[in-house]
N, C-alpha and C positions, 0 to 999 in steps of 0.2 A: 443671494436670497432665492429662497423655490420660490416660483410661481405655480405650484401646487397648491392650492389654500388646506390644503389637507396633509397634515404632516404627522407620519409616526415616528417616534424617538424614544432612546433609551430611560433619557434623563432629560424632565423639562425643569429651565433654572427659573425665575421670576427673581428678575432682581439682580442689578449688575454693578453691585457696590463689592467692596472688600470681600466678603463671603462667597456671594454668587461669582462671583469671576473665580473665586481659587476652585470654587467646586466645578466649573464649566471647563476650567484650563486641565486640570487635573484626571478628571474624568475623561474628556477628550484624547485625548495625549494616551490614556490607559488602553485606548479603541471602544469606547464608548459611544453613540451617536446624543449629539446635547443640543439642545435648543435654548436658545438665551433670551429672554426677553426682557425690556428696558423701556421706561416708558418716556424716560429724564435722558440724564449727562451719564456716560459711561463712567465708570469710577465712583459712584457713587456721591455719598457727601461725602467721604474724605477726603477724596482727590481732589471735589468742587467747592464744598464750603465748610468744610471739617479739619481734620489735621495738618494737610498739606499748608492751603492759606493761611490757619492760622499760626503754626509753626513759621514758616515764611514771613508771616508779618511782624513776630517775636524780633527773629533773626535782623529784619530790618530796622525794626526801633531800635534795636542793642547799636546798630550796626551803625547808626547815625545818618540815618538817611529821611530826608524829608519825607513826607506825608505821600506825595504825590508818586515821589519814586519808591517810595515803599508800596503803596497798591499797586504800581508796577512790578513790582520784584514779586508780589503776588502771583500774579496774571502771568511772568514767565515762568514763575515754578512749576504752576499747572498746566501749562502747555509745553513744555521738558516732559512732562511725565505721562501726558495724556496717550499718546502713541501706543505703550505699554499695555492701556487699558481699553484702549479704540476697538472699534466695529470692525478695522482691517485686518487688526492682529487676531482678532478671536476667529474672525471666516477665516483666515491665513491657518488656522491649528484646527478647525474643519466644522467649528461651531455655525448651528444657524442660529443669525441673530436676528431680532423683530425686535423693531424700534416701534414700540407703544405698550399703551397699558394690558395688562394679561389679568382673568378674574377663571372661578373654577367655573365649570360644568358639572362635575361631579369628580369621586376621589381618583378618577383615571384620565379626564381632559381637561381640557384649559381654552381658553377665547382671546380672543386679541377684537381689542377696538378694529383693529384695518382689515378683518374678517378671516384670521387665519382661527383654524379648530387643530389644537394640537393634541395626541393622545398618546401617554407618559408611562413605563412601567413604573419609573418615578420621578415621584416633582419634587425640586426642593422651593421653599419660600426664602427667602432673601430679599424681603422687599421694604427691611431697612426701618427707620423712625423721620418722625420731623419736629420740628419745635414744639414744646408745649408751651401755650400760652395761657396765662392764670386767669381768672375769670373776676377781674380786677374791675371796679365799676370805673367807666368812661373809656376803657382802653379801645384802641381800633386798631387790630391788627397791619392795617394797609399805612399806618403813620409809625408803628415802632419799627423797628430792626431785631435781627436775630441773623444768627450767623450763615444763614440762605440768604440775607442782602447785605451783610455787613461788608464783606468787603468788592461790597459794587459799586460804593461809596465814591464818590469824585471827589468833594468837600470836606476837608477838615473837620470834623466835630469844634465846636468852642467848649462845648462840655457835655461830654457822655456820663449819662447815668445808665447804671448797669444793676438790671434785677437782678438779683441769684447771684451769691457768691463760692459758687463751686466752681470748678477746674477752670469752665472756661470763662466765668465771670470773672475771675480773677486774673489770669493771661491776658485776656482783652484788655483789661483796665490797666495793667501792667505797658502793655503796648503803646495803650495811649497816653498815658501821662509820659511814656519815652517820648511821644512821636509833638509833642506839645500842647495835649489837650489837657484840660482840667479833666478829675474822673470823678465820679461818687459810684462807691459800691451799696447798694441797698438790699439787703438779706432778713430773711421774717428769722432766722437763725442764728448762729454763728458760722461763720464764714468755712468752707471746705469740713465741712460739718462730719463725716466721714473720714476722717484721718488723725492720727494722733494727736490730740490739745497742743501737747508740747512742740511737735515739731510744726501745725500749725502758728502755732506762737511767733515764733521764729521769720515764719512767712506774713505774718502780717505785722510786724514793726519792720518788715522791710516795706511793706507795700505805704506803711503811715510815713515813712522814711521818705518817699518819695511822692509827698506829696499827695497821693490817693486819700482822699473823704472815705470812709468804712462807718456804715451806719447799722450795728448789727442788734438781730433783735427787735428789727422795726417793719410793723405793720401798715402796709399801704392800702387809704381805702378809698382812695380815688385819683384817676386820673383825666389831668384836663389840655389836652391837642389843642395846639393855637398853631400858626401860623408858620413862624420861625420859633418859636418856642413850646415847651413842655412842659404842664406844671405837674408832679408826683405829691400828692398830700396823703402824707402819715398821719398814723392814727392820734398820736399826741398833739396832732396843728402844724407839726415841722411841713414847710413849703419847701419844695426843692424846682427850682427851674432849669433846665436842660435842653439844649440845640438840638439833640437825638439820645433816644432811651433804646438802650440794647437788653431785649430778654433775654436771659439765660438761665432759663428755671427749669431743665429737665427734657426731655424728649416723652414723645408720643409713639406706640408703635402704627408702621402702618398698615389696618387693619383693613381701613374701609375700601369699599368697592374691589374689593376680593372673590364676594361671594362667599365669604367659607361658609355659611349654611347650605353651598349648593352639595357640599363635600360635607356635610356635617362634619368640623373640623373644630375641636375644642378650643375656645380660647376666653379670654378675660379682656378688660379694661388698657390691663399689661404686655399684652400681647399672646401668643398663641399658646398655648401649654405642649409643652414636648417632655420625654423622657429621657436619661442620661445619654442613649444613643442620640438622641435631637430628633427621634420618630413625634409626627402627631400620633393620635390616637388609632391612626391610618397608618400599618408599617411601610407602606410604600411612599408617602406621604412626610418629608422632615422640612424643619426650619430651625434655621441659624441667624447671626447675628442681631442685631435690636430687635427686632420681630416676635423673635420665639422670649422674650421678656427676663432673659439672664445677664448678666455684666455688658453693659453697652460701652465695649472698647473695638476699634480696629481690631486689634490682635486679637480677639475673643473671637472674632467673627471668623477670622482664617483659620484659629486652634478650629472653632467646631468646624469648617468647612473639611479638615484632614478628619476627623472621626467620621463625615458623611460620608466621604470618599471612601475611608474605610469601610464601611460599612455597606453601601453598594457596591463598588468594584471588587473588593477584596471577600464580600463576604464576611468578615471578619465581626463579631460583636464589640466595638470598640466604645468608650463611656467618655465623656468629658472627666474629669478631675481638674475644683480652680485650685487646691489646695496650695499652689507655687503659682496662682494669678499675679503678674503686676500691677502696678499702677503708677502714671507719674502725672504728677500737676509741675506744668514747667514754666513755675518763676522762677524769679530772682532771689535766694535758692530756690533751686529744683526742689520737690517732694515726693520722694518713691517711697512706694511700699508694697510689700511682697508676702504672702501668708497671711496669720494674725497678726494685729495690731497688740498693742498692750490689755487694752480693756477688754476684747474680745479673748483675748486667750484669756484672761483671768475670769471671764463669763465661762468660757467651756471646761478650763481644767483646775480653776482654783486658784489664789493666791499661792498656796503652800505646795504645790504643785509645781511651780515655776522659777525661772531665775529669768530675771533680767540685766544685760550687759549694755552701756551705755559707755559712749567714748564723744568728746569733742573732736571735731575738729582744727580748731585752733591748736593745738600743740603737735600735728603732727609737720613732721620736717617739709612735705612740699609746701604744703598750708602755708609754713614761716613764710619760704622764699618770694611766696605771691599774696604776701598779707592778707589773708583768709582769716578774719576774725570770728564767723558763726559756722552755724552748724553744729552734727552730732550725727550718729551712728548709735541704733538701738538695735541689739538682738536678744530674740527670745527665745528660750528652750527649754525643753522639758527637763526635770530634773537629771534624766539618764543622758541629757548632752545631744539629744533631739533639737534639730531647729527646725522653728514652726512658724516664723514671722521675725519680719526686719524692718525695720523704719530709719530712713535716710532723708535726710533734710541739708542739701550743700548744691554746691556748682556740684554740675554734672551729675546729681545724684540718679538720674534716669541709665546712665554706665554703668554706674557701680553697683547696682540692683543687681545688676545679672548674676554674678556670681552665686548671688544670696537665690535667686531663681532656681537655678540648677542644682543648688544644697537642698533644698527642698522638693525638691518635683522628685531626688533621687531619696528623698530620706535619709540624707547623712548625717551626720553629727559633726560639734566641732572641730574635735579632733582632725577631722579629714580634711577642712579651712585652713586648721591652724598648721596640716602638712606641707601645703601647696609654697614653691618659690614664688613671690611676685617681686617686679622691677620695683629699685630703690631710686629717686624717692616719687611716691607716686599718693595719693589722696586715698588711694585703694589698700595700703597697706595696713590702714586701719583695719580691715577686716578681718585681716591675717592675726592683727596686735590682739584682740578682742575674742577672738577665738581659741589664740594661747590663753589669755586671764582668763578665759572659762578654767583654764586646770590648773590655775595658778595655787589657789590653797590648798589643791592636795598634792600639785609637786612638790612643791616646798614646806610640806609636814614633816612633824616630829618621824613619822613613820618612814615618810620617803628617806629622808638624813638617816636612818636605824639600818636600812637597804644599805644604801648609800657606801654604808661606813664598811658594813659586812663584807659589800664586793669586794670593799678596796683591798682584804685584806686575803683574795683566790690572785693564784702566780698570775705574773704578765702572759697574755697568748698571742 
């Protein structure tokens, strides 16, 4: 660290989650001079109480591991990985980093709580989201849970009620009815509300399967903190009592104590407004991941953190495209999905416009071997054999996305799925199978057999 309190740099970062670290590493490494500042836990919340933990805690309910050794199993996954994203490693690749909060000066300097002025030809923001919590009468922040204390946890839940049934309300709940808790999911919606109905479906008669209470569509309009207990009162009378209530109802970005009016710097409720490069309204001036108010995934944050880099280092006008964005909620099945969904493609290009290919799971040959009774495989493509969205709902469906990734980010068509060798017998071949039946009725037409017949009849060569 300088002992300069006065620092010039190429590139100041704010923000040392997923984003800001791939722009700091990256840039650095390029010969760039980067200042990182960090007000929290290096890594962000996914390293600290994002995907890592809650992945980890997945892996340990499956895995049959008590309660206690599964918060455990936590706690060493994140300190495995912390190194990676430590204060060592970054000064090690030639970053300075300041551990506290950073707010602007204006659209070329930056402040640090511990009195450092640093002044930037650019700053990126990266400084991430945090819980939203609903403005639900009687709630007290300091007596719920959200996944920044969730797994600080020492005790057993006896029964977690869980607000919001999205990605991670559903994962959580999942975890814990593994790990021996009672769960109730409580949603003003329908559960993963965002994803295909049907392959949703799927995921929630596995979750009622086990036991998980789903209360969807219900409106909470008070709550009452006692002691060892929770009472959640819906709007119909239903009482629910619960040992700890976990929110999971969205993220916040983080905006405040920024300053951005000191930068006159655009932003909204949603967080900051940027344009396809991830520029504010200031070209010197970008923001990535949850912050800048577009798809809040890990991987989103790193995709934008390489079009930053692009786009400083390189010069280069380089644009976000999510057109081939994933996404996976990881129960029991997995749910990925990649491109358009069903509904949305038939919003953007029309029913008649479209085909949709639909395969089970269950009748493919590894499926038999490992008694794999659900699931499916949905792709969607434009009538010229364009694929523009996939919906996978099975074990491991967050793998077999990929493929469907790369067909799309490239623009290809079935055809070019249905070329590829893949290993037999494998859960994936489905996609290979599915990509041939796109050309199934016109191989096998009157017309093809008319070919067909004609070849047969030029010499052997």
């Amino acid at each position: 660290m300088q002992q300069n309190k006065i620092i010039n740099t190429d590139i100041c970062v704010i923000g040392a989650g997923s984003g800001g670290l791939s722009v700091a590493s990256g840039a650095v490494q390029l010969g760039m001079t980067v200042t990182l500042i960090e007000k929290g836990d290096m890594g962000g919340d996914c390293l600290n109480t994002g995907c890592i933990p809650s992945k980890a805690l997945l892996y340990a309910a499956k895995s049959g591991m008590d309660y206690k050794d599964a918060i455990a199993h936590v706690a060493q996954s994140i300190k495995t990985i912390e190194p990676h994203d430590s204060v060592e490693r970054f000064e090690g690749l030639g970053c300075t980093v300041i551990q506290s909060s950073g707010r602007f000066i204006d659209k070329n300097r930056v402040e640090t709580d511990n009195g450092y002025k640093i002044k930037a030809k650019f700053i990126v923001i990266a400084a991430g989201s945090s819980p939203f919590i609903p403005p639900i009468k009687g709630i007290d922040k300091d007596k719920i849970l959200t996944n920044e204390t969730l797994f600080k946890l020492t005790k057993k839940p006896t029964h977690l009620a869980i607000i919001g049934g999205g990605p991670i309300g559903v994962e959580m709940a999942q975890a814990h009815i593994q790990l021996g808790c009672d769960v109730t999911i409580i949603d003003a919606n329908t559960i993963m509300a965002n994803d295909d109905p049907e392959a949703v479906d799927i995921v929630r008669q596995s979750l009622i399967h086990k036991k998980i209470k789903l209360m969807e569509n219900a409106a909470i309009t008070e709550i009452k903190h006692g002691d060892k207990t929770h009472k959640i009162i819906l709007k119909d009378g239903t009482e629910i009592d619960a040992s700890h209530i976990l929110v999971a109802t969205g993220r916040a970005a983080n905006i405040d104590g920024l300053n951005l009016k000191n930068a006159d710097i655009e932003h909204t409720k949603k967080g900051i407004v940027v344009n396809k490069r991830m520029q504010t309204n200031h070209n010197n001036i970008y923001a990535i991941g949850d912050i800048s108010g577009g798809p809040q995934f890990t991987h989103v944050a790193g995709y934008q953190a390489g079009i930053v880099v692009r786009n400083i280092c390189f010069r280069l006008p380089a644009t976000v495209d999510y057109k081939a964005l994933p996404w996976v909620t990881y129960a029991s099945p997995e749910l990925a999905q990649v491109g358009l969904n069903e509904k949305s493609a038939i919003e953007k290009f029309g029913a008649d416009n479209i085909r949709i290919m639909k395969q089970d799971i269950k009748g493919n040959d590894r499926a038999i071997t490992e008694n794999i009774d659900h699931g499916f495989v949905k792709i969607i493509g434009r009538n010229n054999g364009k694929i523009i969205g996939v919906t996978i709902v099975a074990d491991n469906a967050g793998d077999m996305i990929a493929i469907w990734a790369l067909a799309i980010s490239k623009s290809m068509k079935f055809s070019d799925v249905a070329g590829i060798i893949l290993p037999y017998p494998t859960v994936s071949e489905i996609s290979k199978g599915i990509a041939g039946a796109w050309y199934k009725d016109q191989l096998f037409s009157d017309r093809t057999r008319k070919i067909i017949s004609w070849l047969q009849k030029l010499p052997i060569f």
